[in-house]
Steps between C-alpha positions, in 0.01 A plus 500: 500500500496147520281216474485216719423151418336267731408098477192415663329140507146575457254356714283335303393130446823410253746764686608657179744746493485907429828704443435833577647832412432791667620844337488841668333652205198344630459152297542150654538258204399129642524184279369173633802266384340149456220674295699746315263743536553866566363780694549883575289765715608826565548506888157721524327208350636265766272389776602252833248303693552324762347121511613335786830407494499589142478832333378571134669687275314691256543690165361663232724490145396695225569323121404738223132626566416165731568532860573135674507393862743246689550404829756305703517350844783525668577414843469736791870605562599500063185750443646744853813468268327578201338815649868612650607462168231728302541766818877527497509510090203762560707693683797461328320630189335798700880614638627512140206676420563822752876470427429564120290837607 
C-alpha cells in the first residue's frame, strides 16, 4: 500500500496550489501551499461536483469534537484524476483486505 502524491493548480481567482496525498487506507491529506493550510477527509467524506468546466472538491475533517468543511476547485481532467486516484487506492485497500482473511 502506497500513497500517491499529486500537484494540482487550483482553480480559483489567485491559482494557488494543493499537494495532495492520497493513501489506500482511505485518507487524502491536501495542503494548499501558498496558504499553508491543511486539510484531511476520509474518502467517505469526499464529495465531486461538477461546475462547468470545473469540478468542486469537497470534504469534511474532523478536529477534536468540531467537524470543519473545505472545498477545492480543480479543473475538469485533475478532479477525473483525483477520483482514479481514491478508486484505485480503494481498491487497493479492499484486495489487501480479502488477502488478510
Amino acid at each position: 500500500m502506497i500513497a500517491k502524491h499529486r500537484d494540482y493548480l487550483l482553480q480559483d481567482t489567485k491559482n494557488f496550489h494543493a499537494h495532495i496525498q492520497v493513501n489506500p487506507i482511505g485518507i487524502v491529506d491536501v495542503d494548499i501551499v501558498e496558504k499553508r493550510e491543511h486539510h484531511s477527509s476520509t474518502f467517505d467524506s469526499l464529495a465531486f461536483k461538477k461546475v462547468g468546466s470545473k469540478t468542486i472538491v469537497s470534504g469534511c475533517e474532523e478536529k477534536g469534537r468540531k467537524k470543519s468543511q473545505w472545498q477545492l476547485t480543480l479543473n475538469k481532467k485533475d478532479a477525473e484524476e483525483l477520483n482514479l486516484l481514491i478508486e484505485d487506492a480503494n481498491e487497493e485497500y479492499e484486495m489487501l483486505m480479502r488477502d488478510l482473511l
